[in-house]
C-alpha positions in Angstrom: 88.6 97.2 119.3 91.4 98.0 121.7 92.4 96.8 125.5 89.9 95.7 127.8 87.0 94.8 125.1 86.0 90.6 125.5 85.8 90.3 122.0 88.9 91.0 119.6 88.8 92.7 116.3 90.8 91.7 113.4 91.1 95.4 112.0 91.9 94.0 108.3 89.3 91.3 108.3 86.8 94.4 109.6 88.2 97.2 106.8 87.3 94.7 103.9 84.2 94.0 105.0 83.8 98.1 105.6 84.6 98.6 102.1 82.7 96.1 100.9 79.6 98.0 101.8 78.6 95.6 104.8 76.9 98.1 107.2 76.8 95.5 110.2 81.0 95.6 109.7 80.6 99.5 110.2 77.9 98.9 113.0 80.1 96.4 114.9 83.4 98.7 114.7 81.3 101.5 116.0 79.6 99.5 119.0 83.4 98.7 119.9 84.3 102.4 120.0 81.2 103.4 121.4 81.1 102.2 125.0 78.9 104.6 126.7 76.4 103.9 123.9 75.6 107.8 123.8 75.9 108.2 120.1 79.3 110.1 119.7 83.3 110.0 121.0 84.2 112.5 123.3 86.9 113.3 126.0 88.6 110.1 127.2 86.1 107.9 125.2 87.9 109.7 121.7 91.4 109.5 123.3 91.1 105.8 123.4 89.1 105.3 120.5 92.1 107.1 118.5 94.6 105.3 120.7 93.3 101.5 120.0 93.1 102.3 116.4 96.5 103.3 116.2 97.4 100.4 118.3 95.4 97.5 116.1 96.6 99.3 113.3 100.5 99.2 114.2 100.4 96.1 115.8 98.9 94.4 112.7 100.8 96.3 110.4 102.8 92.6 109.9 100.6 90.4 109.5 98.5 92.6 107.0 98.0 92.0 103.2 100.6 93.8 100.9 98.0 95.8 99.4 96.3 96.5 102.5 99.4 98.0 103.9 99.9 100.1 100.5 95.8 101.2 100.8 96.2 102.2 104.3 99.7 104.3 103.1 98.1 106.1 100.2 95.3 106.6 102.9 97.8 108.2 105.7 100.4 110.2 103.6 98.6 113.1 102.8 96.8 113.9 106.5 100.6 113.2 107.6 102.4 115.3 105.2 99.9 118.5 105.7 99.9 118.4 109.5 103.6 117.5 109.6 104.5 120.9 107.2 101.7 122.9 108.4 100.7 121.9 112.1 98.7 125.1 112.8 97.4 125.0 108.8 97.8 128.7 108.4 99.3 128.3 104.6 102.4 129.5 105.7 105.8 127.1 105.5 108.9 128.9 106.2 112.0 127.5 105.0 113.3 127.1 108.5 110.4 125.5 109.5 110.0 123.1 106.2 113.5 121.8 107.2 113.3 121.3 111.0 109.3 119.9 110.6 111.1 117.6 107.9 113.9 116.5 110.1 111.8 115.9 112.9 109.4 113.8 111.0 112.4 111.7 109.4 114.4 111.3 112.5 114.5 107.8 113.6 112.3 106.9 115.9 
């Protein structure tokens, strides 16, 4: 899952079969993010782990299913929209910063 692995990983194909309730789909995608084998992500291991994701996950954007792409949005739009208005999630949303975090996150990029 991600550069440098011999095996590539169709990120849809694997999500299906995720949510499908196939546990050697959820083993495999964790044996490709896994690659000390030590049980858990940490330090440059999580950086690249959260990197590849993003990068299968953009990169396939494309080619995946209509409904996978509006799964995946429903999925993403509220983690998004709570750290975008509230980055230190102290409750607190001036107006000042309600505008400028909204600009920021609208601006094209």
């Amino acid at each position: 899952m991600g550069a440098g692995d011999s095996k590539s990983v169709n990120v849809h194909e694997l999500l299906h079969k995720i949510e499908a309730g196939d546990g050697a789909a959820l083993q495999e995608c964790w044996q490709h993010l896994d690659k000390d084998k030590s049980g858990s992500l940490e330090g440059d291991e999580a950086k690249k782990c959260v990197h590849a994701v993003i990068k299968e996950v953009v990169d396939d954007l494309d080619n995946m299913p209509p409904d996978d792409v509006k799964k995946l949005a429903k999925s993403a739009v509220p983690s998004f929209v709570f750290q975008t208005l509230d980055p230190d999630g102290d409750g607190k949303i001036t107006k000042d910063e309600f505008t400028k975090r909204i600009m920021t996150a609208l601006a094209p990029k």
